[in-house]
mmCIF file of the N, C-alpha and C atoms, coordinates in Angstrom:
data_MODEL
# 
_entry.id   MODEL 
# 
loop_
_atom_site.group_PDB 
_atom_site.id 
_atom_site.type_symbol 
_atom_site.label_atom_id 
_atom_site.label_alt_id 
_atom_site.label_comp_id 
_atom_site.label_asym_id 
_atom_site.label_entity_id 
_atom_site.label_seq_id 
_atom_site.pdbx_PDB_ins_code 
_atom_site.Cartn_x 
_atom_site.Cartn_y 
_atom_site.Cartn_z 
_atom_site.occupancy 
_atom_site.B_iso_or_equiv 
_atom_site.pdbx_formal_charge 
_atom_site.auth_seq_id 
_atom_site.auth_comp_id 
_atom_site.auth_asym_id 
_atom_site.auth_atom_id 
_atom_site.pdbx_PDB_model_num 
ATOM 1   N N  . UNK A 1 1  ? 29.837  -12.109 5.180  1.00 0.00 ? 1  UNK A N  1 
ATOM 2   C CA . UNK A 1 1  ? 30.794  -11.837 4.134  1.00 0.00 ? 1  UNK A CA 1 
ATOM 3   C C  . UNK A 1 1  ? 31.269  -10.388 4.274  1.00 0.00 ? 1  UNK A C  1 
ATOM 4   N N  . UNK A 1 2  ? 32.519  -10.128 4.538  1.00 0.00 ? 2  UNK A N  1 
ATOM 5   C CA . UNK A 1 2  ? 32.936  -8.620  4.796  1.00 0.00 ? 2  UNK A CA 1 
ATOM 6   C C  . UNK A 1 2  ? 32.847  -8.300  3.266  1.00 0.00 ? 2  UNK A C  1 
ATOM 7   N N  . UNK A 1 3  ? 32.609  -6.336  3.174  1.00 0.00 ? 3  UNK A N  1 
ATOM 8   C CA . UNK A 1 3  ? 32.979  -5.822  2.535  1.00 0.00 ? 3  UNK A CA 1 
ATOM 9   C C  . UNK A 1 3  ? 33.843  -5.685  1.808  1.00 0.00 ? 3  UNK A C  1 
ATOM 10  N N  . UNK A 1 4  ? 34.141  -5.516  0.785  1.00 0.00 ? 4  UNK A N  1 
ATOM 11  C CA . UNK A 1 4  ? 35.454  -4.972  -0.203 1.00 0.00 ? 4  UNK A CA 1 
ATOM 12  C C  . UNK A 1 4  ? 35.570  -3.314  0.260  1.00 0.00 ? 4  UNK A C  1 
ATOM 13  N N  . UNK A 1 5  ? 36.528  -2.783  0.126  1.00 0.00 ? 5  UNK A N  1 
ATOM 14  C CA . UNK A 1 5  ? 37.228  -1.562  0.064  1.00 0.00 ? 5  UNK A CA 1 
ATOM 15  C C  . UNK A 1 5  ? 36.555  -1.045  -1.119 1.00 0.00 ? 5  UNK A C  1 
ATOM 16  N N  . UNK A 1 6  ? 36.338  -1.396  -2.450 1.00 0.00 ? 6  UNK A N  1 
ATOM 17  C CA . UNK A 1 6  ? 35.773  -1.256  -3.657 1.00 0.00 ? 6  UNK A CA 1 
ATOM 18  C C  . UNK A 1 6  ? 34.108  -1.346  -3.377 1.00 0.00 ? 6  UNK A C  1 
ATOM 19  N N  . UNK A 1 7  ? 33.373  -1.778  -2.683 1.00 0.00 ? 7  UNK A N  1 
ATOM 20  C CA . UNK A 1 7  ? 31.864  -2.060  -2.453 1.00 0.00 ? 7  UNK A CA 1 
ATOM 21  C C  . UNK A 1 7  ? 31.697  -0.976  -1.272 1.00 0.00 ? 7  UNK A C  1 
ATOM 22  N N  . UNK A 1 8  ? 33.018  -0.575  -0.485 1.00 0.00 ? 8  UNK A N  1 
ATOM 23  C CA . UNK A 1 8  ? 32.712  0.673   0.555  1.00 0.00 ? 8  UNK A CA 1 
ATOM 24  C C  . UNK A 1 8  ? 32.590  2.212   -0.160 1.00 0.00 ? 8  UNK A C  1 
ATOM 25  N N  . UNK A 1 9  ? 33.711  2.172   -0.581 1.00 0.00 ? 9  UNK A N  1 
ATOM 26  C CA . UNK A 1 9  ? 33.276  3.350   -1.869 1.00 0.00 ? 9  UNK A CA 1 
ATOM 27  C C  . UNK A 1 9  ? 32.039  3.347   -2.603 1.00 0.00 ? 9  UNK A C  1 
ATOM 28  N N  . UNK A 1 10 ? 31.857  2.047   -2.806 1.00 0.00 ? 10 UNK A N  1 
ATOM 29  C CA . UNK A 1 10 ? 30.319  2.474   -4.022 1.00 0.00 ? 10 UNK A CA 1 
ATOM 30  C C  . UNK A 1 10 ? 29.678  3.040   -2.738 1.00 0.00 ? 10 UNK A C  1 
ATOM 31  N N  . UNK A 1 11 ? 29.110  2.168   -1.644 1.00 0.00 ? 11 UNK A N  1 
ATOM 32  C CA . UNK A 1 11 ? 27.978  2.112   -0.592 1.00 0.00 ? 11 UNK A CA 1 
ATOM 33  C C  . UNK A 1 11 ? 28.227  3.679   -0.107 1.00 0.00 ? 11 UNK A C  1 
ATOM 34  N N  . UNK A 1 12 ? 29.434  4.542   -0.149 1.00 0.00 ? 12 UNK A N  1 
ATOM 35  C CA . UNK A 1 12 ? 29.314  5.851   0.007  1.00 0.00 ? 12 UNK A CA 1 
ATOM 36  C C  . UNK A 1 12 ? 28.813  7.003   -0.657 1.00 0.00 ? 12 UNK A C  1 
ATOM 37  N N  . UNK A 1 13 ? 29.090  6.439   -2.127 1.00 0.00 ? 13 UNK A N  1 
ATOM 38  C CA . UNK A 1 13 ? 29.153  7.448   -3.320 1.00 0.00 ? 13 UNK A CA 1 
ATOM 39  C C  . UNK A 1 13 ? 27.573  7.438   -3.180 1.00 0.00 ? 13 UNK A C  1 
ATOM 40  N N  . UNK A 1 14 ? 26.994  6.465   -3.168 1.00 0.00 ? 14 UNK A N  1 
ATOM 41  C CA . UNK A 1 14 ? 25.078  6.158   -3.151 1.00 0.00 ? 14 UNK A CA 1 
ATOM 42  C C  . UNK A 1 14 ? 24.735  6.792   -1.535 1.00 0.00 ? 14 UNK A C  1 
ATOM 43  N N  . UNK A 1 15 ? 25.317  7.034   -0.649 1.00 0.00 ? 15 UNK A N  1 
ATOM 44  C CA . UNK A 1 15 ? 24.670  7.486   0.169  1.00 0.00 ? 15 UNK A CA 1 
ATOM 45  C C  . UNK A 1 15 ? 25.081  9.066   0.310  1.00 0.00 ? 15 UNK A C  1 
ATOM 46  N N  . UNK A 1 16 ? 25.863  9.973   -0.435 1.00 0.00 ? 16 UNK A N  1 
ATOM 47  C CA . UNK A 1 16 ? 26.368  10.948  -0.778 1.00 0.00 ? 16 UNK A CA 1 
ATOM 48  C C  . UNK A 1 16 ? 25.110  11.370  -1.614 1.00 0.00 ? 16 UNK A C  1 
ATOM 49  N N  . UNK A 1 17 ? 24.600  10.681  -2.452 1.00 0.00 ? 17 UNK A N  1 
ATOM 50  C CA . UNK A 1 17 ? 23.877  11.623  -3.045 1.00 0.00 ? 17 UNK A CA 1 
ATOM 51  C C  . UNK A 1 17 ? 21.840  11.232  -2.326 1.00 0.00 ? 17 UNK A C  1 
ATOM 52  N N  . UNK A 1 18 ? 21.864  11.235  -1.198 1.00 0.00 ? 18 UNK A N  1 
ATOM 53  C CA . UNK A 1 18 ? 20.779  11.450  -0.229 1.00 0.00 ? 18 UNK A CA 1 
ATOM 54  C C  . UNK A 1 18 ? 21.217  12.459  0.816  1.00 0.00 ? 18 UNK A C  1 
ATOM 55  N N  . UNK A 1 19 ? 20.435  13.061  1.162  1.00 0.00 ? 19 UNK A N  1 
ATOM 56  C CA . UNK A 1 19 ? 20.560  14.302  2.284  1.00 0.00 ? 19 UNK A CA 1 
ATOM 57  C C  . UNK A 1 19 ? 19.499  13.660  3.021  1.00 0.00 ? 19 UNK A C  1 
ATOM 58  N N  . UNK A 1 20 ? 19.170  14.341  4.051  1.00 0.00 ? 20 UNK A N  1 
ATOM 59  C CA . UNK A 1 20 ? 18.279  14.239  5.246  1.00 0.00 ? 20 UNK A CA 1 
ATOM 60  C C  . UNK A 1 20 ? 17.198  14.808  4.695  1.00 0.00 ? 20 UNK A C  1 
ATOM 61  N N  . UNK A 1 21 ? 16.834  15.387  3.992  1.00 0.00 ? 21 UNK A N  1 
ATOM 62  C CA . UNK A 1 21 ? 15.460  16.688  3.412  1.00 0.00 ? 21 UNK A CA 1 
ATOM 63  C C  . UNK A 1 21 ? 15.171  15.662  2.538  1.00 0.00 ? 21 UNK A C  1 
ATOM 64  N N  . UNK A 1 22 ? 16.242  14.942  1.500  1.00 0.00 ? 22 UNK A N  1 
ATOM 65  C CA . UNK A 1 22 ? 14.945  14.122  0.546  1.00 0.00 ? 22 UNK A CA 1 
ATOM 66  C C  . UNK A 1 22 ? 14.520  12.911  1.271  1.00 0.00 ? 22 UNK A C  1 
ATOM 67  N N  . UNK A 1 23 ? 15.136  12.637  2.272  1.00 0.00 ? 23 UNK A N  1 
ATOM 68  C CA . UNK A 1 23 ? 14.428  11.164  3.292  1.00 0.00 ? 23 UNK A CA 1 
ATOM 69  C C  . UNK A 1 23 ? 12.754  11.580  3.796  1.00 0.00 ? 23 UNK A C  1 
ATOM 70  N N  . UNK A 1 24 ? 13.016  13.338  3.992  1.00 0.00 ? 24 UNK A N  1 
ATOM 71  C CA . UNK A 1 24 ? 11.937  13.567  5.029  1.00 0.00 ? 24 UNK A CA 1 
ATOM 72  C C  . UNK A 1 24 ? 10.898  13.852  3.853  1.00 0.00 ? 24 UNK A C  1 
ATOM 73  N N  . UNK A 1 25 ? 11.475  14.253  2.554  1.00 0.00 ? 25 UNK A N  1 
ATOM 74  C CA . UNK A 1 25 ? 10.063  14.506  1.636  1.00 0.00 ? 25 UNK A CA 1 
ATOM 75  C C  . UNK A 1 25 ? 9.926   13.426  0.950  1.00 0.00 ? 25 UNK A C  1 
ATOM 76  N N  . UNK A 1 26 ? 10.275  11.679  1.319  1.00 0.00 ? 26 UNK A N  1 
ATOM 77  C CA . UNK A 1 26 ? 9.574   10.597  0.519  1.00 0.00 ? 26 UNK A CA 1 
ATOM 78  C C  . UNK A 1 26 ? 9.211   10.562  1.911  1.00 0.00 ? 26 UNK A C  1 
ATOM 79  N N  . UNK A 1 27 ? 9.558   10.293  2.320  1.00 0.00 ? 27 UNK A N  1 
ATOM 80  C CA . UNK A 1 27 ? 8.535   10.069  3.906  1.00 0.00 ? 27 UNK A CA 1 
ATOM 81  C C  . UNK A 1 27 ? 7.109   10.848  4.011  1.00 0.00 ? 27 UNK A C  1 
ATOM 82  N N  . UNK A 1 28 ? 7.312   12.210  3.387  1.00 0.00 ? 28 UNK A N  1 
ATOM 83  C CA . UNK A 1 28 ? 6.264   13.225  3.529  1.00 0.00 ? 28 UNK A CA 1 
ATOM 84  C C  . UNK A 1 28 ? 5.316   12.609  2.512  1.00 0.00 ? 28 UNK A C  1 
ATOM 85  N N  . UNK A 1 29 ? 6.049   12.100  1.170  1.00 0.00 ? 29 UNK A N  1 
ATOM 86  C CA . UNK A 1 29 ? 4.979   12.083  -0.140 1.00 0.00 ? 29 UNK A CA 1 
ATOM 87  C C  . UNK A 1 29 ? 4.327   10.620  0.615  1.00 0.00 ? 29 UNK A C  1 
ATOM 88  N N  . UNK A 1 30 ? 5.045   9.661   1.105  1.00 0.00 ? 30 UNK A N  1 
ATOM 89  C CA . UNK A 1 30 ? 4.419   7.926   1.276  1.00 0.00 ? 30 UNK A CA 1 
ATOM 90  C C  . UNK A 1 30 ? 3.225   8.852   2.256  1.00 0.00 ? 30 UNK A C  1 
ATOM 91  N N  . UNK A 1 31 ? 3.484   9.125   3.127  1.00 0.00 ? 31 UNK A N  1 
ATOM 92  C CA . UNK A 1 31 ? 2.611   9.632   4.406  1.00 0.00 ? 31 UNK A CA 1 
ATOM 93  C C  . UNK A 1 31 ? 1.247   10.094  3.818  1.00 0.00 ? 31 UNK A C  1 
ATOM 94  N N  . UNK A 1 32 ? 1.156   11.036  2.790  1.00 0.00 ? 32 UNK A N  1 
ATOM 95  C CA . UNK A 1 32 ? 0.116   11.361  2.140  1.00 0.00 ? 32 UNK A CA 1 
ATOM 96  C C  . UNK A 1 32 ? -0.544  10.975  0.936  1.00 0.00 ? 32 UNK A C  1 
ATOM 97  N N  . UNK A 1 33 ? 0.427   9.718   0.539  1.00 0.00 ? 33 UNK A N  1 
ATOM 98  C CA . UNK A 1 33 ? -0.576  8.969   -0.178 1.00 0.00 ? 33 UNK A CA 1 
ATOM 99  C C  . UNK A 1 33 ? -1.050  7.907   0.410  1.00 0.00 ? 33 UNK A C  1 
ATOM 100 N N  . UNK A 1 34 ? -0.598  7.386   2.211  1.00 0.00 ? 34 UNK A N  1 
ATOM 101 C CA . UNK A 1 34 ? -1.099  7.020   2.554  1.00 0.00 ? 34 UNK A CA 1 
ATOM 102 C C  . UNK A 1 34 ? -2.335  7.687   3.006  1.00 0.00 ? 34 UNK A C  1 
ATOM 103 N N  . UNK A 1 35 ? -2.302  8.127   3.512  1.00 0.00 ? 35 UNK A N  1 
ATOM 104 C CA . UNK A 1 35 ? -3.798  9.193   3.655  1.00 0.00 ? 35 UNK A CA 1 
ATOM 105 C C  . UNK A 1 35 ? -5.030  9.135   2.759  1.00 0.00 ? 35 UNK A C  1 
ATOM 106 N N  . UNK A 1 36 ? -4.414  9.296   1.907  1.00 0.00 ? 36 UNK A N  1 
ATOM 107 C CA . UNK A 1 36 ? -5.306  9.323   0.523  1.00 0.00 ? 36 UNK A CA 1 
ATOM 108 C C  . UNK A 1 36 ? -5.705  8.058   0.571  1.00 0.00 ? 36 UNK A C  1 
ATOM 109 N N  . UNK A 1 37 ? -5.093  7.384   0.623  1.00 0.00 ? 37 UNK A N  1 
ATOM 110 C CA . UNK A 1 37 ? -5.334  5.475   0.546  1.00 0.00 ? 37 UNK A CA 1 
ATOM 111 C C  . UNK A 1 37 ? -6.972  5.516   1.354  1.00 0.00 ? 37 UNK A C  1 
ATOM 112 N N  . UNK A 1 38 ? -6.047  5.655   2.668  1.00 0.00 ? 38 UNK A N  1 
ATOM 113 C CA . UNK A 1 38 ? -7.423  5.323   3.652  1.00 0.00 ? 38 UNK A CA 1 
ATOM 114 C C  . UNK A 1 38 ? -8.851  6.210   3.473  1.00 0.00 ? 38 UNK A C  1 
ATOM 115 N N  . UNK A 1 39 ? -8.428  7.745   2.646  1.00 0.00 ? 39 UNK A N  1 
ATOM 116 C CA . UNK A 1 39 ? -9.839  8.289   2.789  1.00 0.00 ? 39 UNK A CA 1 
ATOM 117 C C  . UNK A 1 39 ? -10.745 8.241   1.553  1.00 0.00 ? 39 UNK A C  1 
ATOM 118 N N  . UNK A 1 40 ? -9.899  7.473   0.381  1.00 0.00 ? 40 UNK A N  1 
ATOM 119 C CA . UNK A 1 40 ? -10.571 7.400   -0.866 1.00 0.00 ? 40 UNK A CA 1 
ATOM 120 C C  . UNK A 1 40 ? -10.686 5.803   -1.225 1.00 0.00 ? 40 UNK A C  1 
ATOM 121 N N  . UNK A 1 41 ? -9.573  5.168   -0.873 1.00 0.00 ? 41 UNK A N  1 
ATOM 122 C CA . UNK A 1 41 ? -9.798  3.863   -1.483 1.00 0.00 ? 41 UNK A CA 1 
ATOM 123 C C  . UNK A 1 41 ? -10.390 2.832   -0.500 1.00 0.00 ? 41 UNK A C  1 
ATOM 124 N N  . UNK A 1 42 ? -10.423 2.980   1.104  1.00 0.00 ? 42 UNK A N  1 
ATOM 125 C CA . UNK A 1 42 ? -10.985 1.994   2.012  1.00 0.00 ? 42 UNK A CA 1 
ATOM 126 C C  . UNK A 1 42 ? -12.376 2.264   2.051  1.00 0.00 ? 42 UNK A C  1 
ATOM 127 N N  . UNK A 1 43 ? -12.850 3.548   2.049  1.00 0.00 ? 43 UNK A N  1 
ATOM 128 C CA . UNK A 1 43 ? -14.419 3.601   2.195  1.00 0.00 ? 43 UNK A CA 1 
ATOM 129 C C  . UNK A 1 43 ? -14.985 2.934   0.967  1.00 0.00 ? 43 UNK A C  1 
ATOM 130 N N  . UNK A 1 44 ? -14.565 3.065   -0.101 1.00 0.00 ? 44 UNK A N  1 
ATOM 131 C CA . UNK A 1 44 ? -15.045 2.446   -1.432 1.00 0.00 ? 44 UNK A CA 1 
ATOM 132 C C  . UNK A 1 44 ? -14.917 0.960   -0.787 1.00 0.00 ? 44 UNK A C  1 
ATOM 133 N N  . UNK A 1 45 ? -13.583 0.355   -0.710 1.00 0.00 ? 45 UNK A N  1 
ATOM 134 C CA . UNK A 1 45 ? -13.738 -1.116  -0.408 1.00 0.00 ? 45 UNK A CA 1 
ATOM 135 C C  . UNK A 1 45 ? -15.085 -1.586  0.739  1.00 0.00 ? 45 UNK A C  1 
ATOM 136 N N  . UNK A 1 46 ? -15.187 -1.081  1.579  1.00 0.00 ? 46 UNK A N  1 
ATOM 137 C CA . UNK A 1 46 ? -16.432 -1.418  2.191  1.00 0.00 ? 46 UNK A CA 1 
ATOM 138 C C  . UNK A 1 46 ? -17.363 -0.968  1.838  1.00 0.00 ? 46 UNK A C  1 
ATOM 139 N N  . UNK A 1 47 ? -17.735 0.107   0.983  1.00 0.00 ? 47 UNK A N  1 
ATOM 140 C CA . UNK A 1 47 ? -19.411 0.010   0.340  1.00 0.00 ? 47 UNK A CA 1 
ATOM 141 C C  . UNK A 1 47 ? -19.003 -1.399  -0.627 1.00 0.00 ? 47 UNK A C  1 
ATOM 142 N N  . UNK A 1 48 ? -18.388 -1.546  -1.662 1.00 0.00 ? 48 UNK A N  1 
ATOM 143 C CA . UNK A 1 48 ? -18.286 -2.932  -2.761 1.00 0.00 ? 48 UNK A CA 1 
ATOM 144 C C  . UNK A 1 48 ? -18.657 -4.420  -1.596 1.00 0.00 ? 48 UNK A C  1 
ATOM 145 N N  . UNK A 1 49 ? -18.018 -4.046  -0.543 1.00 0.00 ? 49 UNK A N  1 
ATOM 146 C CA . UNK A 1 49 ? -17.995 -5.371  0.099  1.00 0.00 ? 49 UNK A CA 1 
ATOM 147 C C  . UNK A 1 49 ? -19.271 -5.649  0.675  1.00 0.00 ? 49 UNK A C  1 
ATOM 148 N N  . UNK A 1 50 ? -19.789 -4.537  1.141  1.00 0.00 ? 50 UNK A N  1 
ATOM 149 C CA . UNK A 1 50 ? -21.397 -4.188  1.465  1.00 0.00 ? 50 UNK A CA 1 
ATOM 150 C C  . UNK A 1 50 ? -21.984 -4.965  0.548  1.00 0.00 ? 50 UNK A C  1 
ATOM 151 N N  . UNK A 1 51 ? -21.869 -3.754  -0.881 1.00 0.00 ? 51 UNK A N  1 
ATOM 152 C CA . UNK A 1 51 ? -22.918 -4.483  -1.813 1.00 0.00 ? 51 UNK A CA 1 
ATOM 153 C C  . UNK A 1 51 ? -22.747 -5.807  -2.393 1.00 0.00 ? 51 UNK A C  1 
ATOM 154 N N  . UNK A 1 52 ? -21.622 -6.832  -2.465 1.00 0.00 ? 52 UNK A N  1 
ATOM 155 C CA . UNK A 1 52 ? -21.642 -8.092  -2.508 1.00 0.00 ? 52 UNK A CA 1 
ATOM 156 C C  . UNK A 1 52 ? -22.347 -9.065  -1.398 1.00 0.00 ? 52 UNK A C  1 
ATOM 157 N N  . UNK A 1 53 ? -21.970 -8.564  -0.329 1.00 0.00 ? 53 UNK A N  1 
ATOM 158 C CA . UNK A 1 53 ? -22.652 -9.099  0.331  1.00 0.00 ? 53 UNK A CA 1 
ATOM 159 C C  . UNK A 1 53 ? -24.589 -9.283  0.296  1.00 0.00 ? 53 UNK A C  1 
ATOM 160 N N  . UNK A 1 54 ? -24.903 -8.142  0.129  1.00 0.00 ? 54 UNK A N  1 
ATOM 161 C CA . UNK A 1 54 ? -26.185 -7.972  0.112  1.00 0.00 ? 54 UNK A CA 1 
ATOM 162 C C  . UNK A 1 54 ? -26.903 -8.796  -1.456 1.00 0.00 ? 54 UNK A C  1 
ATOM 163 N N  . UNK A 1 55 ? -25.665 -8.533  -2.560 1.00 0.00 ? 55 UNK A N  1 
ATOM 164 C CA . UNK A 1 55 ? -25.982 -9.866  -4.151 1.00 0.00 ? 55 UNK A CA 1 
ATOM 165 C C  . UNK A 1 55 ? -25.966 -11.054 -3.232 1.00 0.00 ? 55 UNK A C  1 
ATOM 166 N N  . UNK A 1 56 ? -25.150 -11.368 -2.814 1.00 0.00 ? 56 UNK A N  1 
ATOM 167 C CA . UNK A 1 56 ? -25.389 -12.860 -2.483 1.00 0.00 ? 56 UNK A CA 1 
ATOM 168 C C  . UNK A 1 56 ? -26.347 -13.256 -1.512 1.00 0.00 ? 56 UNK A C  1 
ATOM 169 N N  . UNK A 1 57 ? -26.658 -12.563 -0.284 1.00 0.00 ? 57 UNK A N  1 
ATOM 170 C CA . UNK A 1 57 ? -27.706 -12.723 0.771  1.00 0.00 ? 57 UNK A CA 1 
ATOM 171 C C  . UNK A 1 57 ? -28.735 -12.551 -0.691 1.00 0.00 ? 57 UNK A C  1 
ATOM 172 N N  . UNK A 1 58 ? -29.140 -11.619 -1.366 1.00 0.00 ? 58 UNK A N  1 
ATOM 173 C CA . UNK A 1 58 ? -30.525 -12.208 -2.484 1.00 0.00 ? 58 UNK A CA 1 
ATOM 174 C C  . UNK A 1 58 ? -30.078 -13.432 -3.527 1.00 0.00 ? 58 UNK A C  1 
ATOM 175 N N  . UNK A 1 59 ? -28.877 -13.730 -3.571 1.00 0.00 ? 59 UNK A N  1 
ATOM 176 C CA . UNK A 1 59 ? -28.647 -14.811 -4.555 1.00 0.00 ? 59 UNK A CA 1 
ATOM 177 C C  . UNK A 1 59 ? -29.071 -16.171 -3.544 1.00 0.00 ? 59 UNK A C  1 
ATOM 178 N N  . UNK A 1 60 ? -29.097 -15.659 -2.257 1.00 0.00 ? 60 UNK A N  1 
ATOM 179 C CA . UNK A 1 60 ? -29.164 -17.254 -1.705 1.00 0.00 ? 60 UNK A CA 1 
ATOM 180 C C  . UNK A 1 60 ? -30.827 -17.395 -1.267 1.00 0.00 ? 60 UNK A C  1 
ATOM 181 N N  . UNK A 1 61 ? -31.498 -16.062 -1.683 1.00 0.00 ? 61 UNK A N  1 
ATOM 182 C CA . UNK A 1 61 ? -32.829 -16.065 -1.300 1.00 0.00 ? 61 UNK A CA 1 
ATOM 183 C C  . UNK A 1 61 ? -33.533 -16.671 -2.474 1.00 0.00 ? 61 UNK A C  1 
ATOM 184 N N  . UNK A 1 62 ? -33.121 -16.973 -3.516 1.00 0.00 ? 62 UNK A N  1 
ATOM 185 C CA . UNK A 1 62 ? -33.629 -17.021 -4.605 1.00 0.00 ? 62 UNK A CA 1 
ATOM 186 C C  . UNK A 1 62 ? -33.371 -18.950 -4.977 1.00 0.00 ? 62 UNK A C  1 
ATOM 187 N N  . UNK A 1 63 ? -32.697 -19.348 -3.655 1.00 0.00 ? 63 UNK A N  1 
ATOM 188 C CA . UNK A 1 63 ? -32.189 -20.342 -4.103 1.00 0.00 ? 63 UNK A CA 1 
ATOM 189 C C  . UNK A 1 63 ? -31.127 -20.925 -4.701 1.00 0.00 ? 63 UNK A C  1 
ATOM 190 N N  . UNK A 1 64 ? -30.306 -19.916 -5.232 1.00 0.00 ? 64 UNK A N  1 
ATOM 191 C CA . UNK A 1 64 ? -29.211 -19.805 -6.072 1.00 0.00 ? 64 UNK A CA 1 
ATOM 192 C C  . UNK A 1 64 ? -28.173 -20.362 -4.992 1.00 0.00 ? 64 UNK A C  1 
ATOM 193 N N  . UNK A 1 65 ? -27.318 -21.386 -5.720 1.00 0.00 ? 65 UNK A N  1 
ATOM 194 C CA . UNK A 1 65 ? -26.570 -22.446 -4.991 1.00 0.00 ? 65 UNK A CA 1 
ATOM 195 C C  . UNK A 1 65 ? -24.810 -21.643 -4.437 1.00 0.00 ? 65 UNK A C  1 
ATOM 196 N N  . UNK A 1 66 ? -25.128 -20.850 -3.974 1.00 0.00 ? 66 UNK A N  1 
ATOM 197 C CA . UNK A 1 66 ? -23.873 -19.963 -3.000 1.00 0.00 ? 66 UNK A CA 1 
ATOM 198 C C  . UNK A 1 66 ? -23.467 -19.824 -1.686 1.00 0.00 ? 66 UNK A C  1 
ATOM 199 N N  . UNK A 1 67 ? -22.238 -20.409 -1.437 1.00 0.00 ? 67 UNK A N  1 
ATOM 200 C CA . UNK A 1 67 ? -22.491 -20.868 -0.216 1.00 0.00 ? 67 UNK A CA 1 
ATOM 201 C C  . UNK A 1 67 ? -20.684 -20.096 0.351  1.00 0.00 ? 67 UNK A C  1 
ATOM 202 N N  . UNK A 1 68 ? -20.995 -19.081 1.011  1.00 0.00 ? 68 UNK A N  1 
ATOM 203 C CA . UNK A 1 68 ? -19.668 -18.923 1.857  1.00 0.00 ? 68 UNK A CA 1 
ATOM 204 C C  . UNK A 1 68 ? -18.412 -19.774 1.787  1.00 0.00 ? 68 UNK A C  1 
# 
């Protein structure tokens, strides 16, 4: 479906108000909360996953009906 002349203007006026510097500082902010992701929230997910694992290896020692 081509463009309108009227939808080219908008698609300019919205890219007029981005520069190259605020691309590179959401890029900068995603980048370091990815970071953060991996050094605060993944180590936690594998101790939790640890310690479930280890409830259920004693839930299944006990007899307790849990099954993968």
């Amino acid at each position: 479906m081509p463009v309108t002349h009227e939808q080219d203007v908008e698609i300019k006026e919205v890219h007029k108000d981005f520069n190259t510097e605020d691309i590179r500082e959401a890029v900068k902010s995603a980048s370091e909360i990815i970071r953060n992701l991996e050094k605060e929230v993944v180590p936690e997910l594998i101790e939790l996953g640890r310690q479930f694992r280890e409830l259920m290896e004693r839930l299944a020692g006990t007899g307790t009906a849990y099954r993968e």
